[in-house]
PyMOL commands that place a pseudoatom at each C-alpha (Angstrom):
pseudoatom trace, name=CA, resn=UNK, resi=1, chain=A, elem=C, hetatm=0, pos=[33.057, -47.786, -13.911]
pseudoatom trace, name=CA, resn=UNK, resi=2, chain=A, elem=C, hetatm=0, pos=[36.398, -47.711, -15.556]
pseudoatom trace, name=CA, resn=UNK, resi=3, chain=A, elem=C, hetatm=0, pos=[38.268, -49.860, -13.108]
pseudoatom trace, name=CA, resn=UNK, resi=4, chain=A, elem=C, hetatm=0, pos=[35.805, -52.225, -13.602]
pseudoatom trace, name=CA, resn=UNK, resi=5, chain=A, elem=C, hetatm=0, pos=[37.148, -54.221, -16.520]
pseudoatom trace, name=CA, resn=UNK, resi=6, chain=A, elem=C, hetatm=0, pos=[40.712, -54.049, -15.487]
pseudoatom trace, name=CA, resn=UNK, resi=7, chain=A, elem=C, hetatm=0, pos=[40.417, -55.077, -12.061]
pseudoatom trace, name=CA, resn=UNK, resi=8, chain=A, elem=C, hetatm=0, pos=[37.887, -58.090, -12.878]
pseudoatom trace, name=CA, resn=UNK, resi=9, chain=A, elem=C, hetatm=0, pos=[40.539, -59.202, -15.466]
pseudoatom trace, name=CA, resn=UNK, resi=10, chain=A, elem=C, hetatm=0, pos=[43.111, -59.076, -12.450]
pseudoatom trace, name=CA, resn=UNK, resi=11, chain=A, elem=C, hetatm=0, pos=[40.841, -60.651, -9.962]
pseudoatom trace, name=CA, resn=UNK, resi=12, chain=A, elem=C, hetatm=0, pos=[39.383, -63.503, -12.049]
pseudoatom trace, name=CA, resn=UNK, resi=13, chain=A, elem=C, hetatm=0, pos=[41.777, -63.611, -15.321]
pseudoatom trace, name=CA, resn=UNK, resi=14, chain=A, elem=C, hetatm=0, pos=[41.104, -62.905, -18.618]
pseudoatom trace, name=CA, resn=UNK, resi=15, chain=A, elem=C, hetatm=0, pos=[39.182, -66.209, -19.680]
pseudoatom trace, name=CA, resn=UNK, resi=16, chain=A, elem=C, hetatm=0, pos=[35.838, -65.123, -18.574]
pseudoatom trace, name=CA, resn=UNK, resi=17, chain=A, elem=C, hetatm=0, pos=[36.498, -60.930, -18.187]
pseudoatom trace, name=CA, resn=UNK, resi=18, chain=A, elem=C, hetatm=0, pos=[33.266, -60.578, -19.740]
pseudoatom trace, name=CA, resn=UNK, resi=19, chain=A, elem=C, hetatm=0, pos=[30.721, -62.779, -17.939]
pseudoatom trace, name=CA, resn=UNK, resi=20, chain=A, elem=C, hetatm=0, pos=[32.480, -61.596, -14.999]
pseudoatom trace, name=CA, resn=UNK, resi=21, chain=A, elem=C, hetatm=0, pos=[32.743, -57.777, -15.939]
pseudoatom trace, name=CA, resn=UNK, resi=22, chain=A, elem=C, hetatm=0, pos=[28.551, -58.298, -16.158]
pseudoatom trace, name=CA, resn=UNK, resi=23, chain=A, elem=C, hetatm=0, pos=[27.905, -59.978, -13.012]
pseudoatom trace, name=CA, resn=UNK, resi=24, chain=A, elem=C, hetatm=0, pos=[30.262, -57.085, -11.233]
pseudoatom trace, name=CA, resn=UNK, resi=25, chain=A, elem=C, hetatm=0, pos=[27.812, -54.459, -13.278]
pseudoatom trace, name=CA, resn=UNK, resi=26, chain=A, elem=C, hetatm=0, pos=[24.901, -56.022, -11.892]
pseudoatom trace, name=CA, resn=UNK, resi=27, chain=A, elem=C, hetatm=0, pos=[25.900, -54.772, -8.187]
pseudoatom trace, name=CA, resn=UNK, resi=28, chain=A, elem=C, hetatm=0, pos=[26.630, -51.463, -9.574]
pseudoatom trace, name=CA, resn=UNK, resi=29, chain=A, elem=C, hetatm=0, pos=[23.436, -50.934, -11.345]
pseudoatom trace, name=CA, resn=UNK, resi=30, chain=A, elem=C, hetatm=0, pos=[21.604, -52.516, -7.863]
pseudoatom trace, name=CA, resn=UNK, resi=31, chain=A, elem=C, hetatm=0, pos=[23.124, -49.314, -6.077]
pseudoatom trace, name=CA, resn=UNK, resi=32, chain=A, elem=C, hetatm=0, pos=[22.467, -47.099, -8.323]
pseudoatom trace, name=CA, resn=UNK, resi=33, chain=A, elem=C, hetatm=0, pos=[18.720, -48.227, -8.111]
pseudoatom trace, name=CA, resn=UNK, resi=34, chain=A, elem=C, hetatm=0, pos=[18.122, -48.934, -4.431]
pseudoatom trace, name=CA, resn=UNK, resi=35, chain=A, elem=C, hetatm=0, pos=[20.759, -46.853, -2.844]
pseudoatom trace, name=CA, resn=UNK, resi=36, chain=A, elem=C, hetatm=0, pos=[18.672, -43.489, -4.091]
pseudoatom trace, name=CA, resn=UNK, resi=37, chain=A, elem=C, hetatm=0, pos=[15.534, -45.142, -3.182]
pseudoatom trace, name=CA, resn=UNK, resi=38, chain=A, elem=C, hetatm=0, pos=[16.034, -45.940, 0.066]
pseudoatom trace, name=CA, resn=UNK, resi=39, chain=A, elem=C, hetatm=0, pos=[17.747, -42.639, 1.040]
pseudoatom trace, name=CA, resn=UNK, resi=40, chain=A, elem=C, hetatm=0, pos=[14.659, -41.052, -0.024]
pseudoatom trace, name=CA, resn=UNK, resi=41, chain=A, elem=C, hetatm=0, pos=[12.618, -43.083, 1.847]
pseudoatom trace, name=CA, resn=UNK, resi=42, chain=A, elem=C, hetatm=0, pos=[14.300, -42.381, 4.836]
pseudoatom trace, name=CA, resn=UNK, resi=43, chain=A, elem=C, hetatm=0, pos=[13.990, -38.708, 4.162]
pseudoatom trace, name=CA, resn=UNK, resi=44, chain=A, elem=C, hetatm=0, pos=[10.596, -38.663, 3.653]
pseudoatom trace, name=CA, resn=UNK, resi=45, chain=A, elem=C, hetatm=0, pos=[10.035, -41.037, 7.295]
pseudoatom trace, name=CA, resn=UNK, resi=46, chain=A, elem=C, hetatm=0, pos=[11.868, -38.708, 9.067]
pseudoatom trace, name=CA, resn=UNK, resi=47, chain=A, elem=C, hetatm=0, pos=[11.984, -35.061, 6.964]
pseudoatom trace, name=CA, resn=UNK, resi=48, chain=A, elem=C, hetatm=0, pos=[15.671, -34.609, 7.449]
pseudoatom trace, name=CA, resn=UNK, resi=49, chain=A, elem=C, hetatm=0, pos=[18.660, -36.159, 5.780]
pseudoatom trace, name=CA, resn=UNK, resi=50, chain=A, elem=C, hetatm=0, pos=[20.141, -36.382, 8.912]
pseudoatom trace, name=CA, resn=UNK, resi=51, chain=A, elem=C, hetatm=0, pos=[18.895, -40.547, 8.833]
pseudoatom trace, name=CA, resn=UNK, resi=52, chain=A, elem=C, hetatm=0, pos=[19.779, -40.944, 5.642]
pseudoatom trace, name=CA, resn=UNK, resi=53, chain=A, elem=C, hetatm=0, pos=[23.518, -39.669, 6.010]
pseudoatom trace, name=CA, resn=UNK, resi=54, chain=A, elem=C, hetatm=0, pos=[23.660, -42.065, 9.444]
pseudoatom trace, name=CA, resn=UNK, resi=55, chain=A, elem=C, hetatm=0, pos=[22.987, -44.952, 6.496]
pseudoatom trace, name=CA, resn=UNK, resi=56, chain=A, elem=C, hetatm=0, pos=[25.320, -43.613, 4.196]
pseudoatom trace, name=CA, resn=UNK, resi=57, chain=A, elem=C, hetatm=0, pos=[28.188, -43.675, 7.164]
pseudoatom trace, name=CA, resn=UNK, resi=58, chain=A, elem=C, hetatm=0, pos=[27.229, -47.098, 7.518]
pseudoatom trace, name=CA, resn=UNK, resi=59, chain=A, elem=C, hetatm=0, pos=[27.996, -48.376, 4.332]
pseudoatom trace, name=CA, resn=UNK, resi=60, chain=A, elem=C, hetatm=0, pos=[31.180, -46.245, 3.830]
pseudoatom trace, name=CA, resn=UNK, resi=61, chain=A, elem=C, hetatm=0, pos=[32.512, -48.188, 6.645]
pseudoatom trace, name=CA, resn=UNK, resi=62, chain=A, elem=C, hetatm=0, pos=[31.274, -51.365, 5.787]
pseudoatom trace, name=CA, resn=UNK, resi=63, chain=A, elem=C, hetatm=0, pos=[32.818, -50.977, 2.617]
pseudoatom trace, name=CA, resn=UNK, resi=64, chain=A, elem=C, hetatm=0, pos=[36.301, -49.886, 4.229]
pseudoatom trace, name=CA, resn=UNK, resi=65, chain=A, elem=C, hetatm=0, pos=[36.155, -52.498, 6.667]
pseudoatom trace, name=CA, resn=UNK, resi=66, chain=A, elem=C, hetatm=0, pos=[35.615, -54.875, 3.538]
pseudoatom trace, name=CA, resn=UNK, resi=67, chain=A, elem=C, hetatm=0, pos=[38.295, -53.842, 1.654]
pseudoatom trace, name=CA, resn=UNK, resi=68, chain=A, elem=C, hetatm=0, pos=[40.762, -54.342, 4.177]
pseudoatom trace, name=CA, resn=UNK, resi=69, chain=A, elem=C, hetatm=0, pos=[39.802, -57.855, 4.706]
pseudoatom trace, name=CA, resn=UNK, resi=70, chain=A, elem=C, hetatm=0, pos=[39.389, -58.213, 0.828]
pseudoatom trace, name=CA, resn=UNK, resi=71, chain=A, elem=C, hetatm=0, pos=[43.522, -56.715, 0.533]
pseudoatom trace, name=CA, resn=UNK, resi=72, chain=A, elem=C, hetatm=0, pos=[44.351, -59.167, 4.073]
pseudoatom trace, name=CA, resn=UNK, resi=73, chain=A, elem=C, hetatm=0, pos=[42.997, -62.564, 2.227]
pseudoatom trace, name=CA, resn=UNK, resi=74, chain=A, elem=C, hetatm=0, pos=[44.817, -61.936, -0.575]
pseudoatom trace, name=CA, resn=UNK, resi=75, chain=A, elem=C, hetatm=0, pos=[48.344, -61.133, 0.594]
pseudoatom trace, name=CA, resn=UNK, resi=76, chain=A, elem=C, hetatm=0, pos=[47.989, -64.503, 2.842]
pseudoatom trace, name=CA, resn=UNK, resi=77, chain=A, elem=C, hetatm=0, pos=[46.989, -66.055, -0.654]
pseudoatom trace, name=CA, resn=UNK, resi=78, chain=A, elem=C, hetatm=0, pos=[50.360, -64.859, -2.137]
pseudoatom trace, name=CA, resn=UNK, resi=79, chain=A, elem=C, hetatm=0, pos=[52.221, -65.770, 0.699]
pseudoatom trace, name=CA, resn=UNK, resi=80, chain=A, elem=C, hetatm=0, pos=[51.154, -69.826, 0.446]
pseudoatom trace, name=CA, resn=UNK, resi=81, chain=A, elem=C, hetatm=0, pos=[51.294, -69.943, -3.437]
pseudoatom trace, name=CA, resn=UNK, resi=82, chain=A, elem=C, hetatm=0, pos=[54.929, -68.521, -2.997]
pseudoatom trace, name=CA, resn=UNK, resi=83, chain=A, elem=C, hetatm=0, pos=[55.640, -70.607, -0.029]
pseudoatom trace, name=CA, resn=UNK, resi=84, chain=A, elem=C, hetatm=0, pos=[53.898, -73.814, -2.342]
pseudoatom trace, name=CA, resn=UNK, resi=85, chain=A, elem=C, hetatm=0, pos=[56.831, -72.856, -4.806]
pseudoatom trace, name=CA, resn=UNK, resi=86, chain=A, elem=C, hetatm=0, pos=[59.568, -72.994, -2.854]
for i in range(1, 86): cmd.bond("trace and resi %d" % i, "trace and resi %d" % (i + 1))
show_as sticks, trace
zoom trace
């Protein structure tokens, strides 16, 4: 929650930090809600958290995997506005 701010300032600049600070809380509050809910509902299918950690793996790596594409796309962005400037 406390990167938040900073990193939607560096992301998306200062102008609109706020409107985008909120829409970036949004997702957070939507896995706070549903990411509980549906682990319990997959405990209580099959009465072991066994499922539910399989789910959790899942989006671990989906987030990793999206990071690294996330940190790819912007160094080739840096790389063409420096190679614009030149």
């Amino acid at each position: 929650m406390g990167v938040f701010p900073g990193f939607t300032a560096d992301q998306f600049g200062n102008r609109y930090n706020s409107m985008n600070y909120g829409i970036m809380f949004i997702g957070f509050a939507l896995a706070g809600i549903l990411g509980p809910t549906i682990l319990n509902r997959i405990y209580q299918a099959e009465d072991s958290y066994q499922g539910a950690f399989y789910v959790c793996l899942g989006l671990i790596l989906t987030g990793l995997v999206l990071t690294i594409l996330y940190r790819r796309v912007g160094k080739q962005e840096k790389k063409a506005v420096r190679h614009q400037t030149i």
